[in-house]
N, C-alpha and C positions, 0 to 999 in steps of 0.2 A: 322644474324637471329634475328628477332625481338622477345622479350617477348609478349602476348597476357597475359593481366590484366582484369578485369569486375570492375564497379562499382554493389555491391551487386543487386539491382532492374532486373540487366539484366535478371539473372535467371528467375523474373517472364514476364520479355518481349517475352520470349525463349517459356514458356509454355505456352501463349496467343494467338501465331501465330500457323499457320496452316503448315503440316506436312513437304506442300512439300515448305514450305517459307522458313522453320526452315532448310531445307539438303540444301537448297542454299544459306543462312546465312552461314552455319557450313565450304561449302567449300570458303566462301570469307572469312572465320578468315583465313584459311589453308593459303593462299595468302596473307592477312595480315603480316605473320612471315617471309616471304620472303623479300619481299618492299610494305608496304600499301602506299607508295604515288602514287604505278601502277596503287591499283584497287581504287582510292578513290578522292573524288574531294574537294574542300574547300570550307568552309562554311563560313559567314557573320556577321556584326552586333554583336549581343552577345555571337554570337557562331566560332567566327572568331578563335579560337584555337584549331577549332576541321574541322574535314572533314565527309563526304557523303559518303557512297557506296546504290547507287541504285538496291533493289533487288526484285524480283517476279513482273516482267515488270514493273518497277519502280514505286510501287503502296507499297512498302516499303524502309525504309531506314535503316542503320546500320549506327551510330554517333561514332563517335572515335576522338580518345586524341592522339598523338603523346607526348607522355608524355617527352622525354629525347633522343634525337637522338645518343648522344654518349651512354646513358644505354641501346637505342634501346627498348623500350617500347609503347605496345599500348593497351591503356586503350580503349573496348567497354564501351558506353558512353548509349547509349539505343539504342533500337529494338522496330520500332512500321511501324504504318501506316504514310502515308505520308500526307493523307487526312487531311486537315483542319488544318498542320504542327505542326497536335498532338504530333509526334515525336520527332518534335522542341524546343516545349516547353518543355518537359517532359526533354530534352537533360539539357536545360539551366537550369531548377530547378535543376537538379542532381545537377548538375556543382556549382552550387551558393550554396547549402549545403555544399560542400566538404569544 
């Protein structure tokens, strides 16, 4: 079983999105704690230590950290849109602060 971690900002990614994006986010963390490398894809470039899950007909994404495979952790990384890889960026600023 995996740990689920947030970097702080999530919370306001969580309350930005709309109701029914937010209950299908909620059930791919659930999935998350299980094995997130089932529901999640890998991501590139600057963001290559993080993965993808496509959600609300793939017009958003959830960004995640596999932080520690032997502590079993995963860090939500941001929640946004996908549009114009707003998401993206927002991912890799988090990431470049920490």
């Amino acid at each position: 079983m995996y740990k689920i971690t947030y970097f702080p900002e999530v919370i306001e990614d969580f309350e930005s999105i709309p109701n029914d994006v937010l209950d299908e986010a909620r059930k791919y963390i659930k999935k998350l704690k299980a094995n997130p490398y089932s529901c999640s894809l890998p991501l590139y470039g600057n963001l290559s230590t993080c993965r993808k899950i496509y959600i609300a007909k793939a017009t958003y994404r959830i960004v995640i950290q596999i932080e520690n495979n032997i502590a079993k952790i995963v860090e939500i990384v941001a929640v946004g849109k996908r549009e114009n890889k707003e998401v993206y960026s927002e991912a890799s600023s988090r990431i470049n602060k920490k």
